[in-house]
C-alpha positions, -999 to 999 in steps of 0.1 A, spaced: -833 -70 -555 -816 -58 -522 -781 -65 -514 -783 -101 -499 -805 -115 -531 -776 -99 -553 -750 -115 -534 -766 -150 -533 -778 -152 -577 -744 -136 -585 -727 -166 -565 -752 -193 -581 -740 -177 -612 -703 -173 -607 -706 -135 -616 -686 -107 -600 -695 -72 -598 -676 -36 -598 -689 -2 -589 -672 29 -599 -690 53 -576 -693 93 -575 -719 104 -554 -722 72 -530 -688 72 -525 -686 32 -523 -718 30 -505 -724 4 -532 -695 -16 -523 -697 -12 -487 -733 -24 -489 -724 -51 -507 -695 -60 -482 -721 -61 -452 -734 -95 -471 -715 -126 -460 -701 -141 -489 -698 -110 -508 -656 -115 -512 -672 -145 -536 -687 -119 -560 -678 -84 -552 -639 -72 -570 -638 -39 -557 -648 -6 -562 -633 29 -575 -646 61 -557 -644 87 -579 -657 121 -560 -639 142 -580 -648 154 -614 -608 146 -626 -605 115 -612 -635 99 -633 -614 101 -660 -580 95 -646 -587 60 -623 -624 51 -645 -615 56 -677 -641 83 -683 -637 106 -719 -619 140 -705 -641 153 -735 -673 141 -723 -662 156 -691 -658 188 -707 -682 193 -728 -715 178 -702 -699 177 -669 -694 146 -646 -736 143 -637 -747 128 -674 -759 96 -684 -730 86 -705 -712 94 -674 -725 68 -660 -719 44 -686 -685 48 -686 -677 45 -652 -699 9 -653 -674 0 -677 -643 13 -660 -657 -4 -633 -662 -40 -648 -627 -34 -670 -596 -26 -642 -615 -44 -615 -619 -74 -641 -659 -80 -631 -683 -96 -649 -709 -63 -645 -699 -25 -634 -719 -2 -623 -712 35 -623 -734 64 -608 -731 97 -606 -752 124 -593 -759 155 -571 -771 146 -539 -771 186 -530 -785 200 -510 -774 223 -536 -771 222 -579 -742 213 -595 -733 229 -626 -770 237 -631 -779 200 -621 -807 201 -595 -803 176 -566 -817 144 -569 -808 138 -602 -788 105 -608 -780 87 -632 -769 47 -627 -751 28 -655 -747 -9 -660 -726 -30 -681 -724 -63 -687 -729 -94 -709 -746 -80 -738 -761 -51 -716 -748 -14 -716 -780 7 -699 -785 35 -680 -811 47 -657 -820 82 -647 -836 92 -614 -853 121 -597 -849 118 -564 -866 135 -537 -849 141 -500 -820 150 -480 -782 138 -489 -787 106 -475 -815 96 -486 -809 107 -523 -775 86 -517 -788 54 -502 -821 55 -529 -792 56 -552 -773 25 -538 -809 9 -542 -816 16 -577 -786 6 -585 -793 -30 -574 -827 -30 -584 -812 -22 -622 -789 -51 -616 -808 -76 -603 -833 -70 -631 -805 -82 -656 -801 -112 -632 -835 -120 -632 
């Protein structure tokens, strides 16, 4: 579902959205914002670039942190929920990522993992992406929707 489709069912619904946001840094908010409406449904974002702050502004285990490093799957799952919880939004949606061109902490670029909470929904998605920075951010932004719009659907 691309942004405009998001915008217009989460309005029919009266549904809000959050995005805590590492390797797009708020590329899925500022996508979102492009859509006229999109103050109906979109609270805000947290951009979280930095390993520390995932945990100090999203809410993200310091342990976790520790022990798998800020590109895991329940990474990603937190920061939905960190999202959704202090920007008081009906779904969050947290990714994290290396978008490279180079590994980080042994994590080979492309790899990205999107979380999604929600009523009765706590998933995550794990890509491989191919491509430059951009590209690897903006598929990211669109998998991201895509995994939301399925729960719409």
């Amino acid at each position: 579902m691309d942004e405009k489709a998001l915008v217009a069912t989460l309005t029919a619904r009266g549904e809000t959205v959050a995005a805590a946001e590492s390797l797009t840094a708020g590329l899925v908010c500022a996508t979102l914002a492009r859509v006229p409406g999109a103050s109906a449904v979109l609270r805000g974002g947290l951009v979280v670039y930095a390993t520390e702050l995932k945990a100090a502004l999203a809410g993200v285990s310091a342990e976790l942190l520790a022990e798998h490093g800020a590109v895991h799957p329940e990474v990603a799952a937190q920061l939905a929920e960190g999202a959704r919880v202090r920007c008081g939004a009906t779904w969050g949606l947290g990714l994290t990522g290396v978008a490279g061109p180079s590994a980080q902490d042994g994590v080979p670029p492309g790899t990205v993992h999107v979380g999604l909470i929600g009523p009765g929904t706590r998933t995550v998605r794990t890509l491989a992406l191919e491509g430059d920075r951009d590209l690897i951010r903006t598929e990211s932004v669109l998998a991201a929707f895509a995994l939301l719009g399925e729960h719409l659907a």
